[in-house]
N, C-alpha and C positions, 0 to 999 in steps of 0.2 A: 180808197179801197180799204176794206174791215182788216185787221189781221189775219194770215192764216196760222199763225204759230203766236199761242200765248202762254206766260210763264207767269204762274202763282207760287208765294210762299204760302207753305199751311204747317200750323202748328196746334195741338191739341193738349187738354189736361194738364195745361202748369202751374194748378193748386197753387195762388199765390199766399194763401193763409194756411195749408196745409205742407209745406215744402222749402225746407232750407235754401237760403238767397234764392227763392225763384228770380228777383229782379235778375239777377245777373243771366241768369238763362234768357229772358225777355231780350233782355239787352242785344245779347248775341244772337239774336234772330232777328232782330230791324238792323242793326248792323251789317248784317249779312245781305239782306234783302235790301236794303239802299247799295251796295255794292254792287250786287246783282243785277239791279233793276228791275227787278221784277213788275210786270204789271199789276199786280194786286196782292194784297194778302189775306189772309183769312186764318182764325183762330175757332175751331170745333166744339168751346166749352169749357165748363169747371175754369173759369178765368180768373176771376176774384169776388173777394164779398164787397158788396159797395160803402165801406167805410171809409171815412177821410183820409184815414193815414193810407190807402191804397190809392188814392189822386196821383202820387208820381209814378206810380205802376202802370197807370190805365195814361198820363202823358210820356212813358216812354213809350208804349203802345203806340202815341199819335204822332211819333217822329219818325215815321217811314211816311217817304216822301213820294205818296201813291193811293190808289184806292184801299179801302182798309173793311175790312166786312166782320161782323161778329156772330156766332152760334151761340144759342143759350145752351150752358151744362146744367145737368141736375143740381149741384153742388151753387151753383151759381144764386140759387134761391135757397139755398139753407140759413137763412139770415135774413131774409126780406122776402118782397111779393114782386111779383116779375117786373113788373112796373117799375118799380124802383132799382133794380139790377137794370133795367132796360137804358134807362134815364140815364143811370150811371157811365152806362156804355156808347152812351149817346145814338141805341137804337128806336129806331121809328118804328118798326115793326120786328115782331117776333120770328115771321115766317114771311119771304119774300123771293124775289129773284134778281137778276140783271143779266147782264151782257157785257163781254168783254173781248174783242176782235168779235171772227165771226164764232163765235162760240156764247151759248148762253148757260147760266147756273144759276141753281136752286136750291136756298135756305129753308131746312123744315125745323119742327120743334116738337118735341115729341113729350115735352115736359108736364103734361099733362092726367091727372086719375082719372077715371071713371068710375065712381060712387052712387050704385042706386041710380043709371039709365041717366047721371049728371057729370060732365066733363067738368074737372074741375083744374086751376091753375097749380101746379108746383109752390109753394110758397111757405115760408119759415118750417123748411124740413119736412114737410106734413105726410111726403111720398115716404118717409121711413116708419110711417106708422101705418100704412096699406099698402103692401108690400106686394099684394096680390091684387093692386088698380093701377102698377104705374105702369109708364112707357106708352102712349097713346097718341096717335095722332088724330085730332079733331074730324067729323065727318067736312067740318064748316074747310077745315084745310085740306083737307082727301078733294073735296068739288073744286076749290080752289085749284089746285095742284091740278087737277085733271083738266082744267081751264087754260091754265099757264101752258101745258106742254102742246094744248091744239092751238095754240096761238104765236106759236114759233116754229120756224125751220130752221133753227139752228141744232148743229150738235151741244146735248145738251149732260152737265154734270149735277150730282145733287149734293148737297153735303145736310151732314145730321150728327148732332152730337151721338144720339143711341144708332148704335145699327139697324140697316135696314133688312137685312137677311133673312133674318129668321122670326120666331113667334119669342117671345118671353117666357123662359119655364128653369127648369132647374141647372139646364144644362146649357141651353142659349141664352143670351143677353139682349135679344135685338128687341122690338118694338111688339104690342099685344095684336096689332093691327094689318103685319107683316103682308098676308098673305092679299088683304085689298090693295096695299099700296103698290104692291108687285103684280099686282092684275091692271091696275092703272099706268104702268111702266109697260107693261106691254102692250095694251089697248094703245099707248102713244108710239109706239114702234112699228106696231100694225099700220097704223090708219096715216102714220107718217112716209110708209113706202121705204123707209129707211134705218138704221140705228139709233133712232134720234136720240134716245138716251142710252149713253154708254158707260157710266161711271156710277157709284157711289160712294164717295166717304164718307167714314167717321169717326168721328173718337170713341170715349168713353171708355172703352173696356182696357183700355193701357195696353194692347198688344198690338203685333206686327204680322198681317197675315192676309190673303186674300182670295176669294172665292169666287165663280162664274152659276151665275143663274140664269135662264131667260139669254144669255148671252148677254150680261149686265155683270161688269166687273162691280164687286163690293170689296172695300179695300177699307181697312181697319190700319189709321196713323196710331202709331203708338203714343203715349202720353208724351210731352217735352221731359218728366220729371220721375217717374216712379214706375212697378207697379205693385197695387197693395196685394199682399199675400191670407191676409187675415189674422184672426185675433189667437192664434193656435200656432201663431210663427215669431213670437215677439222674440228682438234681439237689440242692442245697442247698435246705433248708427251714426259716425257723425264722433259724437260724443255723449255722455250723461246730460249736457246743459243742452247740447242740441235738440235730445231724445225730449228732454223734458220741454223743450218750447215749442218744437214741433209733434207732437206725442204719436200721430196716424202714422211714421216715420220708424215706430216703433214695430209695427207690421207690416212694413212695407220694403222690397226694395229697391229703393233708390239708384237711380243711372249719375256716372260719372259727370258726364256730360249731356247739354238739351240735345232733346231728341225733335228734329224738325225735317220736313224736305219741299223741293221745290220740283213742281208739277210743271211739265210741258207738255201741251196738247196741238196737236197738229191734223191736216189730216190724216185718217187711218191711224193714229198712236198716240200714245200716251207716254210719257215716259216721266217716270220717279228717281231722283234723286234725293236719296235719304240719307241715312247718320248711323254709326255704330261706335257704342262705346261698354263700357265695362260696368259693373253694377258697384255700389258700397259696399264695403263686408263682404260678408254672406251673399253669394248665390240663393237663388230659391230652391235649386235641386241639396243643395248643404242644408239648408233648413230643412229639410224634410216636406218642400212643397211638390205637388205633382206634375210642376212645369209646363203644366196646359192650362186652357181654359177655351169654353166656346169655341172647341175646334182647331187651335192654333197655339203655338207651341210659344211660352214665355222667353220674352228676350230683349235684352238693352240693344236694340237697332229697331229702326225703317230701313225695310230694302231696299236696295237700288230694284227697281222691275221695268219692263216696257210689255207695256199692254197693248195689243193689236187689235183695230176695231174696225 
């Protein structure tokens, strides 16, 4: 008989080229989750650049002794073409799903422009120069997706590095496509006779917070590592040699400790088990930051919450 109660670790945004010892934060989350036992893990993006010396990064990654799942981050193609961040990660596909007990989940990717009526891939940075094309999910993975969820009756979870909530614009961070993918989220809840999909995570945005649409929990994990404040907050971190080898570090800030938690799904609930720690320095309210963003208020924790479904 499937599971009825499965336990994920998830962890998001632990910039390992932008972020002081991130390995050690790595560490203490497969650590934790071989402790645990968790059935699976799963990491939401901004993981590493695929360069040699990050090999023992991406093999403490592969000593949790369980299913291991990966998200493409924006960040993750700033130095290469998906492909090769993919390779690196040892993913086969960008966008996918599975099963784990009787619960099924669903990998999207949203790292894609649109240029001139042309979907184009994320790759050496290129989203920082059309600023005004990124965040997009493919129509080719929108059909897809809508495939996948009529082809299951399982309760089903999604994860994405960008959120899925809202549209893309000055104030929201979520996806440009928001409002089809959450028409297909309910067309599958409709025709499913059920809740079939109840969740969504995701990283990216480095905050802690969550929202009900649709009667679709969207639940925003906080980074493992940071969050950036911008180029209008700059402070010493760390130290002078640290600031200068890690220099994003310089506007950003940085959490004591990684920030990770571990998802139980059951029927009817949800429950989060998260991390709260203290910031480096400087608070962002002491900087003169306005301690929000996209609706949710900045802070070094992942809640504990239990979501009912």
């Amino acid at each position: 008989m499937s599971q009825t109660i499965v336990r994920f670790g998830v962890m998001a945004d632990v910039h390992q080229d932008f972020m002081y010892r991130a390995e050690d934060r790595l560490s203490q989350f497969i650590d934790r989750m071989n402790e645990e036992k968790v059935d699976f893990i799963i990491q939401l993006g901004d993981f590493c650049f695929p360069y040699p010396e990050n090999k023992p990064f991406v093999a403490k990654w592969e000593q949790f002794n369980g299913a291991k799942y990966h998200v493409l981050g924006n960040h993750d193609m700033d130095r290469c073409d998906k492909q090769t961040i993919m390779d690196f990660l040892g993913m086969k596909r960008n966008y996918y799903s599975f099963d784990s007990g009787n619960y099924h989940f669903i990998v999207l990717d949203a790292s894609h422009l649109l240029l001139d009526g042309h979907y184009l891939d994320y790759e050496h940075g290129n989203y920082h120069k059309h600023p005004e094309a990124i965040s997009n999910l493919t129509p080719e993975q929108l059909d897809w997706l809508r495939k996948d969820l009529a082809a299951t009756d399982k309760t089903t979870i999604l994860f994405s590095h960008h959120n899925l909530e809202s549209p893309f614009n000055d104030f929201n961070y979520g996806i440009k496509n928001s409002d089809e993918l959450r028409a297909i989220l309910r067309e599958a809840n409709a025709q499913g006779g059920f809740r079939k999909v109840v969740a969504c995570l995701n990283g990216h945005n480095h905050l802690d917070g969550v929202k009900v649409i649709d009667d679709i929990y969207f639940v925003h994990i906080n980074s493992m590592s940071y969050f950036y404040m911008g180029k209008n907050y700059a402070t010493t971190r760390y130290s002078e040699e640290v600031t200068e080898a890690y220099p994003l570090l310089a506007n950003s800030a940085p959490y004591e400790d990684g920030l990770y938690a571990i998802v139980t799904i059951e029927p009817g609930k949800i429950s989060i088990e998260g991390r709260e720690t203290s910031f480096v320095g400087l608070d962002p309210v002491a900087c003169g930051h306005r301690n929000h963003a996209g609706g949710h208020v900045v802070t070094a924790r992942i809640s504990d919450r239990m979501l009912k479904y």
